[in-house]
C-alpha positions in Angstrom: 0.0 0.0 0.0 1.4 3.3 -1.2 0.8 7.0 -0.1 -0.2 10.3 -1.6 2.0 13.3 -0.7 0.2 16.2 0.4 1.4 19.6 2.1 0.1 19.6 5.5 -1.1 17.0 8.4 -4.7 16.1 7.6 -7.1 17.2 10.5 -10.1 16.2 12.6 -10.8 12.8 13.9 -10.2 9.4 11.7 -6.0 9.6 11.2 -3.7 7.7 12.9 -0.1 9.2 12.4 3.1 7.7 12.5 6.7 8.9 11.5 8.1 8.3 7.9 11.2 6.2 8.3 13.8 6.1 6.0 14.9 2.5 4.6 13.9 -0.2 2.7 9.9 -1.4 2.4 9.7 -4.6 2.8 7.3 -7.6 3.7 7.8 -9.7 6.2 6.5 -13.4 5.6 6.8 -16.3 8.5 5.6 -20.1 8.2 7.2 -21.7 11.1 10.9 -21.5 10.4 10.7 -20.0 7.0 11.5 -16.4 7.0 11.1 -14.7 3.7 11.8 -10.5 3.3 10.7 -9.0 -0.1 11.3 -5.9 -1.1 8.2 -3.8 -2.4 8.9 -4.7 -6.1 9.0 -8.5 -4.7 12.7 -9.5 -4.8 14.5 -11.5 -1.9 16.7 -9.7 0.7 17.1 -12.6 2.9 20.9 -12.8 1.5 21.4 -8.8 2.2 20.2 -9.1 6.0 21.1 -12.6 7.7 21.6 -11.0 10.9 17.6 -10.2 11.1 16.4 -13.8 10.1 16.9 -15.3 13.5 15.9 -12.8 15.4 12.3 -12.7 13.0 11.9 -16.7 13.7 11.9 -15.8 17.3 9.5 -12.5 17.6 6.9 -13.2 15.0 3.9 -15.6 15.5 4.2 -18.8 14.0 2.4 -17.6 10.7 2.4 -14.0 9.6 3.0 -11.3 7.0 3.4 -7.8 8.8 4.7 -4.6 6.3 7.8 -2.4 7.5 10.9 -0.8 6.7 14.6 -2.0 7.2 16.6 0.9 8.3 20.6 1.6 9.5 21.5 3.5 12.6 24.2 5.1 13.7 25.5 7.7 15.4 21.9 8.5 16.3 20.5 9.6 12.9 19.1 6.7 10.4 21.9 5.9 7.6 20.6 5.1 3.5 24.1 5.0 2.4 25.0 2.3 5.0 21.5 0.4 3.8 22.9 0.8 -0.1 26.6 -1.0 0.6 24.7 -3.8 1.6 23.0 -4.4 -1.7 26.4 -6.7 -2.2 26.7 -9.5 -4.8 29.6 -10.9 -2.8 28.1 -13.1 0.8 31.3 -12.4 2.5 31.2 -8.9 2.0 27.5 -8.7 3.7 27.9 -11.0 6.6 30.7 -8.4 7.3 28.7 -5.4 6.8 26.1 -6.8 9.1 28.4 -7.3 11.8 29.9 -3.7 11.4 26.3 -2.1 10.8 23.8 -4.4 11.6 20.5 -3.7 10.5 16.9 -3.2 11.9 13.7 -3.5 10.6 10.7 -1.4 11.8 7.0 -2.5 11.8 4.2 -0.6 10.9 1.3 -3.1 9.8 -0.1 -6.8 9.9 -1.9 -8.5 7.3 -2.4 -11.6 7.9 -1.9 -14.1 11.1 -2.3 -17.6 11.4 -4.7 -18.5 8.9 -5.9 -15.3 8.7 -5.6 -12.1 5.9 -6.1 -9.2 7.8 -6.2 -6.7 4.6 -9.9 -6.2 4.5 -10.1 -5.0 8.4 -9.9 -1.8 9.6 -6.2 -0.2 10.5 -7.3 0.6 13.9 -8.3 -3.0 14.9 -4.7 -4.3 12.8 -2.4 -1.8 14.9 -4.0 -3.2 17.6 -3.1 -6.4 17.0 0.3 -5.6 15.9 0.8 -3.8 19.1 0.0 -7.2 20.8 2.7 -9.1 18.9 5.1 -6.9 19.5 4.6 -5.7 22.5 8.0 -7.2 24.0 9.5 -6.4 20.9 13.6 -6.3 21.6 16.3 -5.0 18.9 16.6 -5.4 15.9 12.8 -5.5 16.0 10.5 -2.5 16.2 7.2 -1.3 16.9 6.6 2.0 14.7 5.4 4.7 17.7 1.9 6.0 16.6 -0.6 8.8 17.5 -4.3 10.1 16.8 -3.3 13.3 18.2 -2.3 15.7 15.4 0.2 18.1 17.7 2.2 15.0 18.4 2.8 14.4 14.5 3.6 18.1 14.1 6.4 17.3 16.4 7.5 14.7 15.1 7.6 16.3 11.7 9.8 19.3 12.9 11.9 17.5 15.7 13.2 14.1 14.1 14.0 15.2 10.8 17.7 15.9 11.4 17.7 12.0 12.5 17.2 11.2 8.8 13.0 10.8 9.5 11.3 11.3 6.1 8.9 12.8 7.1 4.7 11.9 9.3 2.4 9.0 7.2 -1.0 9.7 7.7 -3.4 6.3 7.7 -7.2 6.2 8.1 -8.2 4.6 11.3 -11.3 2.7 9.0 -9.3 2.4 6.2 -8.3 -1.4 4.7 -5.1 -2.2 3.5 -5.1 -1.4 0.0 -2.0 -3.1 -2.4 -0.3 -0.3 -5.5 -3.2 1.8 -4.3 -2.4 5.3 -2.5 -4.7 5.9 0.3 -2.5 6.7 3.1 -1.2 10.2 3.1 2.6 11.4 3.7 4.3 14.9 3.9 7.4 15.3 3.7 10.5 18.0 4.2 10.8 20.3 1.1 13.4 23.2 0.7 14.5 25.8 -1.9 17.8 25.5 -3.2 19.8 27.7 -6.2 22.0 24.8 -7.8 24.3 25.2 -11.0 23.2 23.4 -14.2 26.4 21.6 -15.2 25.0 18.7 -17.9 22.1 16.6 -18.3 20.6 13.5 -19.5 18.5 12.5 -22.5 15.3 11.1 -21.8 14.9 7.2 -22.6 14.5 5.9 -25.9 14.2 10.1 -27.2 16.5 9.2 -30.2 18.2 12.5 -28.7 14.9 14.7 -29.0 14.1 14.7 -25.3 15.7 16.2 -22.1 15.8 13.5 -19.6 17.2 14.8 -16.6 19.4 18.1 -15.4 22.5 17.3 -13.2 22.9 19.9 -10.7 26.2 20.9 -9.0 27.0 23.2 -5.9 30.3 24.5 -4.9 32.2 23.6 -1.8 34.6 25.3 0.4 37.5 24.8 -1.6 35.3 26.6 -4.7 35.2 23.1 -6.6 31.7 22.7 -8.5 30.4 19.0 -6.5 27.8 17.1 -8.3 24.7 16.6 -5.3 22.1 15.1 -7.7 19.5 15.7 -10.3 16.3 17.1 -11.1 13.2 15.6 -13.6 9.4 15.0 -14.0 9.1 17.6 -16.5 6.1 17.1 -18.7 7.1 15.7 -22.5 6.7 19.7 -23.7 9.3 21.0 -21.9 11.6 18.3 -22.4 12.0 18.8 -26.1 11.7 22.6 -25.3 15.0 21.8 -23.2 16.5 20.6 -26.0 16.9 24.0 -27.6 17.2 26.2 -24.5 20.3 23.9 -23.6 22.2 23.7 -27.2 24.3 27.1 -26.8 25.6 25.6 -23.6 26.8 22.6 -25.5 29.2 24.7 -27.4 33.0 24.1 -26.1 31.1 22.8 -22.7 34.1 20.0 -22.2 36.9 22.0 -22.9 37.6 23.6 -19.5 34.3 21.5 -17.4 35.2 20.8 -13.6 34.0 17.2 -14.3 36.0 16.9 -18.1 37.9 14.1 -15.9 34.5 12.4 -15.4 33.7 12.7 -19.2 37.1 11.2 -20.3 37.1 8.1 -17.6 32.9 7.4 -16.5 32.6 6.1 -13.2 36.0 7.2 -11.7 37.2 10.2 -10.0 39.6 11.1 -7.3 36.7 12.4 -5.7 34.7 10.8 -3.0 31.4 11.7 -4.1 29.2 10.3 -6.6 29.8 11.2 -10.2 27.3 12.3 -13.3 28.2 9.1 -14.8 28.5 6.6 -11.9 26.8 3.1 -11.1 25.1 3.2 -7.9 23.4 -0.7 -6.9 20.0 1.0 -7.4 21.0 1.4 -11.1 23.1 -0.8 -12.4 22.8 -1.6 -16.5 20.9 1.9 -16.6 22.2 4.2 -19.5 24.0 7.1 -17.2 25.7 8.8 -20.3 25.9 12.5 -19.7 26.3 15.2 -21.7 28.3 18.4 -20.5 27.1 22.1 -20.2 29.2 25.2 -19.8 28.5 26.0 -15.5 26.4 29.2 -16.7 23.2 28.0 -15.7 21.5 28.5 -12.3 18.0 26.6 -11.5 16.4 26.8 -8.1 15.1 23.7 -7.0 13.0 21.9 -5.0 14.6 18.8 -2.8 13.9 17.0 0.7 16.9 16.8 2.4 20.4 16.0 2.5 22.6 12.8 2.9 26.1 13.6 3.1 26.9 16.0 0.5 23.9 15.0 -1.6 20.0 15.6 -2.3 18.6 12.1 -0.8 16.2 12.1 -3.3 15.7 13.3 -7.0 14.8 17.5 -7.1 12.2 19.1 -8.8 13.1 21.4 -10.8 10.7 24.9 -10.1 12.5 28.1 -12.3 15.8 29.4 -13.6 17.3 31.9 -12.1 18.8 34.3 -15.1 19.9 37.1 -11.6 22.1 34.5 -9.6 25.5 34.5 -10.5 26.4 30.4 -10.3 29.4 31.1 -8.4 27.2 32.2 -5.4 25.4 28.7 -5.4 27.2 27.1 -2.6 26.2 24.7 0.1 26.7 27.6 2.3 23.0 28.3 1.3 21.4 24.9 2.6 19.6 25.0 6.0 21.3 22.0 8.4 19.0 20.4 11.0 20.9 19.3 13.9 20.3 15.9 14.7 17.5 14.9 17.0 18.9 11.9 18.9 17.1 8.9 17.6 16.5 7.2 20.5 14.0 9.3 21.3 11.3 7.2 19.1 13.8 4.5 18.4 14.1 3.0 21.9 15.5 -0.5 22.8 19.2 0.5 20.8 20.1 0.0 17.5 
């Protein structure tokens, strides 16, 4: 079951709110000793988290498929990047990682126990019930905390997003559990940010008549132009009209680039962040060509939050701006949220 983003907690009775974690969806399935995780487009991830299985076999009932996320901590603040390195085709490389940063998974629903599919009752009665099976829950398991009281979720919302919390879900206490449908509601952190338009992507299968996606860059301390993501979802107009706002930037756009190393060698730099034209687990055998622009451009955009030196999640792209110099689009601009310690709604370790 999926949500709808929306820009403010609903209100009134009938909502049950919970916070937004951070991780990998995933269900949960139990038959006696069989444990089986699948993520939400139904691959296995047994292989990726061996250090939950055992402690699954001995928390869930007997028979059960309850819906959660598996999340990283550390250092008090919920971890994506160490959740990606584990996404490893090599065993010995995970069993390691799970040692150095074990994971945890978080529940949030039940649909189905003993004999029993649970998707057509009400979520109230469900968390009820889920609260019952996990009501001794111990690490690496976890009860999601939830609320009816829309002040608490507000709090929540602004308090715990420095610990890497998404954001507040919204669920109907009536409401069923719904698969690929979006009836729960989330919001979610959203800033401003003036980035500089340093290349871009061609839209799948365009033939080179579409504008896939624009890769942003802002400058660090040391004045060197670091690549912290990309913005898209433009509608199919205004990627071919990209096409011809972007082709006097073409022009000699290589010859003096900050990433021309990038170009020449895709994938490698002496840098430690990610490149325009780096494999990532999430998209390995995708077409991550780039083509260069001269740094001229500035677009503000819309994104989330940060992770490390990067937007965690793709930005939206909302106007240029023709009056910013792109040498004044620095991180220097990005508001930090100190970290509110995650133990806070994260209790029992890990």
């Amino acid at each position: 079951m999926l949500a709808k983003r929306v820009d403010d907690l609903p209100s009134g009775e009938g909502w049950i709110f919970e916070p937004k974690w951070d991780g990998f969806r995933a269900l949960v399935f139990r038959d006696q000793d069989e444990i089986e995780i699948q993520s939400r487009d139904e691959k296995p991830l047994n292989r990726y988290f061996p250090e939950l299985l055992e402690a699954l076999r001995a928390q869930l009932p007997a028979r059960a498929v309850l819906d959660g996320e598996i999340v990283i901590s550390r250092n008090g603040a919920l971890d994506f990047e160490a959740l990606q390195l584990r996404l490893h085709p090599a065993a010995s490389r995970v069993k390691l990682l799970s040692k150095q940063t074990p994971a945890s998974v978080v529940f949030f629903d039940l649909l189905a126990e003993g004999g029993r599919d649970l998707c057509g009752e009400p979520f109230d009665a469900r968390r009820r019930r889920l609260e019952e099976i996990l009501q001794l829950a111990a690490p690496p398991v976890h009860l999601t905390p939830a609320t009816r009281e829309r002040s608490v979720a507000a709090d929540w919302f602004r308090r715990f997003e420095g610990a890497g919390l998404d954001g507040v879900v919204a669920k109907p206490v009536a409401g069923t559990y719904q698969p690929n449908k979006r009836v729960m509601l989330k919001v979610k952190h959203e800033r401003d940010c003036d980035c500089v338009v340093a290349g871009f992507r061609w839209y799948k299968d365009s033939q080179r008549s579409a504008v896939g996606s624009l890769l942003l860059g802002l400058f660090d301390e040391q004045a060197a132009l670091q690549h912290v993501g990309v913005c898209a979802s433009f509608t199919e107009d205004t990627r071919r009209e990209l096409v011809e706002f972007l082709a006097p930037y073409q022009t000699g756009a290589l010859a003096n680039h900050p990433w021309k190393h990038w170009a020449d060698v895709p994938g490698e730099s002496g840098s430690t962040g990610r490149v325009p034209g780096g494999q990532s687990r999430w998209s390995q055998g995708k077409d991550l060509s780039w083509e260069p622009l001269r740094p001229e451009l500035v677009a503000e955009v819309a994104y989330e939050h940060m992770q490390g030196p990067r937007f965690r999640h793709m930005a939206h792209f909302r106007r240029w701006r023709t009056d910013k110099r792109p040498a004044d689009c620095t991180y220097a601009q990005l508001e930090v949220v100190p970290p509110e310690e995650l133990a806070a709604i994260f209790s029992g370790g890990r």
